[in-house]
Backbone as a chain_set.jsonl record, in Angstrom:
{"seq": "XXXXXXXXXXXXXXXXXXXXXXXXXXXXXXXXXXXXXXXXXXXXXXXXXXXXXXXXXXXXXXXXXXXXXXXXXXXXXXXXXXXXXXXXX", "coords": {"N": [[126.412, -58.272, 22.256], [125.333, -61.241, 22.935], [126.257, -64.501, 21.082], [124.041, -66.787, 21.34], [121.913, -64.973, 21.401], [121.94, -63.289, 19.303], [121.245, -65.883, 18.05], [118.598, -66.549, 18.266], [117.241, -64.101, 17.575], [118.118, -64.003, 15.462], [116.192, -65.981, 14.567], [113.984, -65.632, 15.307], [113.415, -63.514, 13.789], [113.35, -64.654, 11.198], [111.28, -66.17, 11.472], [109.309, -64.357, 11.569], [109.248, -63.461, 9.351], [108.759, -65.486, 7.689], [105.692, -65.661, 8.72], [104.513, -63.528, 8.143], [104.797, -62.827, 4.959], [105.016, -63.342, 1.612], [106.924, -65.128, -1.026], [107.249, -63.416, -3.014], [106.76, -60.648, -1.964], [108.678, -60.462, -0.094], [110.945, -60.682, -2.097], [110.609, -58.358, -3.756], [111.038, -56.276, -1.955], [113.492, -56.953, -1.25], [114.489, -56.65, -3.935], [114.456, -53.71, -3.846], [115.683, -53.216, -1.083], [118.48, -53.623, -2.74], [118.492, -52.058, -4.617], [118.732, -49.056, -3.237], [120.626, -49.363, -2.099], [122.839, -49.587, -3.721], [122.834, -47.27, -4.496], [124.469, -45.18, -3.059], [123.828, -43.891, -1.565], [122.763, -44.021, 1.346], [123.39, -43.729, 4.935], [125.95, -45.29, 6.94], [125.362, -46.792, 9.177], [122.579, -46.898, 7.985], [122.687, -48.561, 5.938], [123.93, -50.948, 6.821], [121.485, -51.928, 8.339], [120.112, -52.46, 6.699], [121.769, -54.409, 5.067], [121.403, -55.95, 6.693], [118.662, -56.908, 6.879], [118.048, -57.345, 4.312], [119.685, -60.074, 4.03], [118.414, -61.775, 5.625], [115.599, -61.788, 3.989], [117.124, -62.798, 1.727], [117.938, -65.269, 2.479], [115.027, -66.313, 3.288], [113.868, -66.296, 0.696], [115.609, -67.875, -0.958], [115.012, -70.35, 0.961], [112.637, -70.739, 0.626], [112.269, -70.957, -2.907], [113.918, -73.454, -2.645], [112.326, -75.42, -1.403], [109.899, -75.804, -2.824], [110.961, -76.278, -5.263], [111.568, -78.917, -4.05], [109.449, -79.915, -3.855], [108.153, -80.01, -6.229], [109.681, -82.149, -7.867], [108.654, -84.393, -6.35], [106.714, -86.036, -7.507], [103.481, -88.045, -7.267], [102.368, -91.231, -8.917], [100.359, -90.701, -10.295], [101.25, -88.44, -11.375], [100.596, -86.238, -9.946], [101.074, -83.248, -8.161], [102.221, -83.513, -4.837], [102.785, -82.974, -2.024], [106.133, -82.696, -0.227], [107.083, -85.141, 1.806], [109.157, -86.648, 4.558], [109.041, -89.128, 4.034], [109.052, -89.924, 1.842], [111.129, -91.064, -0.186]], "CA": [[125.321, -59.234, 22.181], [126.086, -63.284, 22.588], [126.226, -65.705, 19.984], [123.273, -67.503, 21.6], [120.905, -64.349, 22.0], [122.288, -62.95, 18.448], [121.134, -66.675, 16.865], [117.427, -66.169, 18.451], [117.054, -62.622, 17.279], [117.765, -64.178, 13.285], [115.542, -66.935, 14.171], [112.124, -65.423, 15.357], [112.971, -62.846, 12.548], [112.932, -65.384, 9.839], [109.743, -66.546, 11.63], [108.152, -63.326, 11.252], [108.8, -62.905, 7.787], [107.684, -66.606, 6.925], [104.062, -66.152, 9.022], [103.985, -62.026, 7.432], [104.933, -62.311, 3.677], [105.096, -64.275, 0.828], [107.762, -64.628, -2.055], [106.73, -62.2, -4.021], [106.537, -59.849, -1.322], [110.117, -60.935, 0.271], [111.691, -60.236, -3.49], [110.166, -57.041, -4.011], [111.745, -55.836, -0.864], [114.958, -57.045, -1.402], [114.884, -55.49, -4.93], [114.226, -52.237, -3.324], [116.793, -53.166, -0.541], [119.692, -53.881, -3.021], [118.732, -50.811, -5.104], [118.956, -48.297, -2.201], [122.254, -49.792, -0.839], [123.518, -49.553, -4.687], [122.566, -45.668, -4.526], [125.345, -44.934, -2.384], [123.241, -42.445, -0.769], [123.012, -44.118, 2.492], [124.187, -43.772, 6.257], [126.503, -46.337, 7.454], [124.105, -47.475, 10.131], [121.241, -47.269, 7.597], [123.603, -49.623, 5.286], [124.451, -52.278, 7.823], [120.357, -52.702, 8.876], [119.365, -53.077, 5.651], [121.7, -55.598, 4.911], [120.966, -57.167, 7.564], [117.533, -57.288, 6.34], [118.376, -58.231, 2.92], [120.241, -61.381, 4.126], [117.021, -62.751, 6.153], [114.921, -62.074, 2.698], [117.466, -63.813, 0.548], [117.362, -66.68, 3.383], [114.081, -66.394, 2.932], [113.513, -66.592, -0.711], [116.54, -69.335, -1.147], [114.735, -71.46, 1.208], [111.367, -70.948, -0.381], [112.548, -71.93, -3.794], [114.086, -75.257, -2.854], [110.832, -75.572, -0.94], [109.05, -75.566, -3.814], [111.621, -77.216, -5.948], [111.421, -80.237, -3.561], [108.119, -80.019, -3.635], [108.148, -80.284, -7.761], [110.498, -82.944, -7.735], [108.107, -85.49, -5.857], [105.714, -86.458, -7.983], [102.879, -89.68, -6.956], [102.277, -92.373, -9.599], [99.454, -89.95, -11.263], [101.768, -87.087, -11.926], [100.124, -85.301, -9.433], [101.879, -82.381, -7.624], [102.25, -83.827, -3.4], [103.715, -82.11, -0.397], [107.096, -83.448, 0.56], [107.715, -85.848, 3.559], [110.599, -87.323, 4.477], [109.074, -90.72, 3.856], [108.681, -90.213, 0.102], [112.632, -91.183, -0.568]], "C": [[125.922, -60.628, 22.074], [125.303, -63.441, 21.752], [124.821, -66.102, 20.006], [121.563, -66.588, 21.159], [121.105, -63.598, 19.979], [121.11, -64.021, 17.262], [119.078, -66.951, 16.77], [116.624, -65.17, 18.117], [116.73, -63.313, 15.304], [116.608, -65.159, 13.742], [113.887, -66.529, 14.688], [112.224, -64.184, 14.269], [112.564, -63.144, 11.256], [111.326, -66.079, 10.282], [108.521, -65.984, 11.125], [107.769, -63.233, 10.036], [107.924, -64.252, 6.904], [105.919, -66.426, 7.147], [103.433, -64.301, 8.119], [104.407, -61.655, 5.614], [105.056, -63.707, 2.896], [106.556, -63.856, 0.114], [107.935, -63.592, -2.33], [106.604, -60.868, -3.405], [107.795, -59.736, -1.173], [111.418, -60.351, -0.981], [111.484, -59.293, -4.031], [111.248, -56.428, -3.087], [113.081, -55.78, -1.003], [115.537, -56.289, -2.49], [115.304, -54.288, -4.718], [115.605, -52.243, -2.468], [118.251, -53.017, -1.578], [120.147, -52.313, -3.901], [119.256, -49.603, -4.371], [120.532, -48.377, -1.436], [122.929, -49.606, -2.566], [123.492, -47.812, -5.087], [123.669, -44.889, -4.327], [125.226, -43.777, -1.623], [122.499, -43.379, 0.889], [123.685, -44.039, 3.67], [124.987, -45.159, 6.453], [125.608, -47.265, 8.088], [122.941, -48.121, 8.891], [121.704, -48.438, 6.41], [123.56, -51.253, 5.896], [122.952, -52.772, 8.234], [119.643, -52.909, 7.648], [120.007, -53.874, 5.455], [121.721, -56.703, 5.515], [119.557, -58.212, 7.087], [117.07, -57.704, 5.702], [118.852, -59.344, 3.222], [118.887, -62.217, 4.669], [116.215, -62.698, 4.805], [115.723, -62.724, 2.034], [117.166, -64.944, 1.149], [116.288, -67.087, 2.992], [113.425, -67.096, 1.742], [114.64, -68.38, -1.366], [115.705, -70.383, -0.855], [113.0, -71.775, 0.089], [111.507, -71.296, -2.136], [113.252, -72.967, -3.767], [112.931, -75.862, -2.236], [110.202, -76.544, -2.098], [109.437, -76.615, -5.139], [111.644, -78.99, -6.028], [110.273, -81.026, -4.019], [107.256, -80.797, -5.418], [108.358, -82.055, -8.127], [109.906, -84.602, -7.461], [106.559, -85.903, -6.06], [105.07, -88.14, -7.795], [103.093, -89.883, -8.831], [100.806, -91.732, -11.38], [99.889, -88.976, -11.449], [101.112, -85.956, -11.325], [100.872, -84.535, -8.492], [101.673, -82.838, -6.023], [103.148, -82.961, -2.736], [104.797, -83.278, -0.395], [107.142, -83.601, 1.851], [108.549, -86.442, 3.195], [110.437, -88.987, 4.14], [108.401, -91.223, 2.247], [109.858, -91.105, -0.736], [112.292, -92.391, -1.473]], "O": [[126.793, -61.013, 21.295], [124.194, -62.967, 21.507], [124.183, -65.914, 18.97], [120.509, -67.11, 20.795], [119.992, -63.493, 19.463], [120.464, -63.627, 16.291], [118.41, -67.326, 15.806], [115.408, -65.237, 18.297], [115.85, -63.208, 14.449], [115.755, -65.022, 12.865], [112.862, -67.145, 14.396], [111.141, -63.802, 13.828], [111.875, -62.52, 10.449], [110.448, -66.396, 9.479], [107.469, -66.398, 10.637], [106.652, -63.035, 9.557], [107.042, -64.237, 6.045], [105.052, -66.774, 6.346], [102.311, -64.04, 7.684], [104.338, -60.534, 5.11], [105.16, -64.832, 3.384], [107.217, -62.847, 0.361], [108.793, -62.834, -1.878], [106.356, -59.92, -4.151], [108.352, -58.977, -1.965], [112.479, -59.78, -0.732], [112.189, -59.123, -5.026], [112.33, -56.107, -3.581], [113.762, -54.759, -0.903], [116.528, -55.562, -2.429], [116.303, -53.783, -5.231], [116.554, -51.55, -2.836], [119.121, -52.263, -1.142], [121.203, -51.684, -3.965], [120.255, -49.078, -4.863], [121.192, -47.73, -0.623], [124.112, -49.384, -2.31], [124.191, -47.329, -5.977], [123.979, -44.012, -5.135], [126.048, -42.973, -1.181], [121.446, -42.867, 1.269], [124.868, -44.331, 3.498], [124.429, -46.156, 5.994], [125.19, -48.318, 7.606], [122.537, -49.281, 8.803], [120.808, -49.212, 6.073], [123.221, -52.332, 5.408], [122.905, -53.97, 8.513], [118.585, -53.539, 7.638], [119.284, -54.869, 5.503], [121.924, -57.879, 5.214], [119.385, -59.426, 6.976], [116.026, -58.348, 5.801], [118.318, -60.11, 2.42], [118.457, -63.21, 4.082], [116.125, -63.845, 4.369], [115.087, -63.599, 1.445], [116.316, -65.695, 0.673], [116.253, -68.139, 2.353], [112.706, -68.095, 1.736], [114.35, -69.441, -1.919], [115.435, -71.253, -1.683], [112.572, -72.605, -0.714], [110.61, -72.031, -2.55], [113.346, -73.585, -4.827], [112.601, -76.96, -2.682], [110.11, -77.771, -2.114], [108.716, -77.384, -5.775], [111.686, -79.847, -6.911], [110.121, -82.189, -4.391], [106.351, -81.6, -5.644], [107.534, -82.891, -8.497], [110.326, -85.639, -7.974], [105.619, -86.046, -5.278], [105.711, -89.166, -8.023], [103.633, -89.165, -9.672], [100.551, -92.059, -12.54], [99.033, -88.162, -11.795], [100.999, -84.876, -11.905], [101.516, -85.308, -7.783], [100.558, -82.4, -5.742], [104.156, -82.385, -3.143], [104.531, -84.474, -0.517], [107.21, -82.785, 2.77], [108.866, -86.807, 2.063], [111.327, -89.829, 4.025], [107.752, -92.149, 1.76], [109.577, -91.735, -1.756], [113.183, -92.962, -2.102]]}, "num_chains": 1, "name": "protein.A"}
């Protein structure tokens, strides 16, 4: 598989999981993923696609708490919680 076709494959997968799950969903999963791969009762194969799978949920979850963090972070003039734009700086 190329590089190119490899970097399209992670990137409409992290799509999917942003428009099909939340956090809380994403971190469940992974729980489950890390437990199952800590079992040592898996296939090789079935090893290698879960952590494949696990790396897009941590992605996932990483980005969604600095998200969120940012999001904290940038408080208006009334201490009210705003969306970050780049033209808050």
């Amino acid at each position: 598989m190329s590089a190119s076709k490899t970097k399209n494959t992670a990137t409409s997968d992290k799509d999917a999981l942003e428009s099909t799950l939340s956090f809380e969903q994403a971190f469940s999963e992974l729980e489950s993923i890390v437990a199952q791969m800590e079992s040592g009762q898996m296939a090789l194969e079935a090893s290698l696609a879960a952590y494949k799978r696990g790396n897009l949920l941590l992605t996932f979850c990483q980005q969604s708490l600095a998200d969120v963090e940012q999001q904290v972070k940038v408080l208006n003039e009334r201490q009210q919680l705003v969306p970050f734009t780049d033209n808050n700086d």
